[in-house]
C-alpha positions in Angstrom: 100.2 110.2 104.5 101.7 106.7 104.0 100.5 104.5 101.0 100.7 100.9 101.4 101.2 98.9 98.1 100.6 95.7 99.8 97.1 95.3 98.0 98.9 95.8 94.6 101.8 93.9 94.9 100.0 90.8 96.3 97.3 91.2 93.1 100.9 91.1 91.1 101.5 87.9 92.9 98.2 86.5 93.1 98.5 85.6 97.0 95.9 86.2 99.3 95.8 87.7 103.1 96.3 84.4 104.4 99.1 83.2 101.8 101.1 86.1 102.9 100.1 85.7 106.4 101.5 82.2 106.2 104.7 82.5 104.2 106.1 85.2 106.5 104.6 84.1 109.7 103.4 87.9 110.0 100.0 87.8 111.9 96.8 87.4 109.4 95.2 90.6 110.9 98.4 92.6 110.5 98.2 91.5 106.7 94.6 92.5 105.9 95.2 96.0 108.3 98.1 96.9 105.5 96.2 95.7 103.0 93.6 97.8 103.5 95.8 100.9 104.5 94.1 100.6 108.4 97.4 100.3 109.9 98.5 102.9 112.0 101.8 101.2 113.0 104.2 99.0 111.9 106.9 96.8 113.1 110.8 97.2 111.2 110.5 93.5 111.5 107.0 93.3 109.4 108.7 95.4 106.8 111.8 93.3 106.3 109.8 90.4 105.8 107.6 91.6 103.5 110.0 93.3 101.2 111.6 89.9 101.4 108.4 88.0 99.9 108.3 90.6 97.3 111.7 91.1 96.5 111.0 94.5 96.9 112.8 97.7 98.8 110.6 99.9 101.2 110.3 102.6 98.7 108.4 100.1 96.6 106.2 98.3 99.5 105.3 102.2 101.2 105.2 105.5 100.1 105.0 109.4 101.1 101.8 111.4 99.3 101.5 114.7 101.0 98.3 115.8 102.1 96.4 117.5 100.2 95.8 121.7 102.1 92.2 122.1 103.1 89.6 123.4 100.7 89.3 127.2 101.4 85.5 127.3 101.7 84.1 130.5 99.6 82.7 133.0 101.7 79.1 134.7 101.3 79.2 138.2 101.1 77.5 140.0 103.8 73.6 141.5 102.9 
């Protein structure tokens, strides 16, 4: 999966939703979807602007966590 560090980097910076939404011009709910990690897609454009705020590369602002296998359930044995 993808990790947003939106949420952390804007507690760094002490802006809210609508201070990012407003210094980017990104849309407010697009803002509070990444900040929450919601977001299933996201524009280049978004990206750029944000690691722009931020001063920040895309390896800082997102990254890759493999998920984790499924749980092997442990099997009864038969009576």
């Amino acid at each position: 999966m993808i990790k947003c560090h939106l949420s952390r980097m804007m507690g760094e910076h002490k802006m809210r939703v609508i201070d990012v939404a407003r210094r980017t011009g990104i849309h407010r709910n697009m803002v509070n979807l990444l900040y929450r990690e919601t977001a299933s897609r996201v524009d280049l454009e978004t990206v750029d602007k944000l690691c722009r705020l931020f001063n920040c590369g895309v390896g800082e602002l997102f990254e890759y966590v493999p998920d984790e296998p499924p749980k092997k359930r442990a099997r009864r044995p038969m009576p």
